[in-house]
N, C-alpha and C positions, 0 to 999 in steps of 0.2 A: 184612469185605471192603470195602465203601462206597470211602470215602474211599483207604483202601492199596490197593485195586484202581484207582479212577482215579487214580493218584498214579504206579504201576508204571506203565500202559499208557501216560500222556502222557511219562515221562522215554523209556521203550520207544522213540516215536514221535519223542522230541525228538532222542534218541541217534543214531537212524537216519538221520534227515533233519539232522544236524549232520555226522555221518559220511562220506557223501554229497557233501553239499556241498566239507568239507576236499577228499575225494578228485579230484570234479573240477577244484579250483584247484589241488593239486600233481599231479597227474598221479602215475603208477603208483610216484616216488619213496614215496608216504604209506604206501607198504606194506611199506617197507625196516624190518629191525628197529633200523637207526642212528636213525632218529626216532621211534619206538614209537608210532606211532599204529595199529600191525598189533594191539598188545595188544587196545587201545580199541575196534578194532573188532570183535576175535575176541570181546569181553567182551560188548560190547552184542550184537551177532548171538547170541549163546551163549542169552544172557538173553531176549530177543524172541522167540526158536524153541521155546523150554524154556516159555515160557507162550504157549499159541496165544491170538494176537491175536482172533479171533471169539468164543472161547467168552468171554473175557475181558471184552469187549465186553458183550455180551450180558446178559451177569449183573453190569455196572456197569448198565447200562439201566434192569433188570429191577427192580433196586435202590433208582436213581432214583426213577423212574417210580412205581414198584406198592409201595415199601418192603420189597419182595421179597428175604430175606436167602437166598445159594444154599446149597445143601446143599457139607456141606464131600468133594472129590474131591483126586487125585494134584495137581490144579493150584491151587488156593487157597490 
């Protein structure tokens, strides 16, 4: 987990707030499929919801922190 969990969670974070950002400098064209940035985002949104951000969080922390390795679940 360690290191591939914070690795997941910051591209997660990077993807989203990149994404974001595109969107509000082109306005609603960014979501045409003539410039495929609708993929991009369906991908990264897809990927960010499919691992919840808290639990993920938590058990990078936990990790950190305590050396605490998580038991393995549907999300690791």
């Amino acid at each position: 987990m360690g290191l591939g969990g914070a690795a997941g969670r910051h591209s997660g974070d990077a993807g989203l707030e990149i994404g974001t950002k595109v969107y509000d400098l082109t306005g609603a064209r960014a979501t045409s499929n003539k410039v495929g940035l609708d993929i991009f985002w369906r991908n990264i949104r897809t990927h960010s919801l499919h691992d919840p951000v808290a639990h993920k969080r938590a058990e990078v922390g936990r990790y950190a922190l305590l050396g605490e390795i998580p038991a393995p679940t549907w999300y690791t």
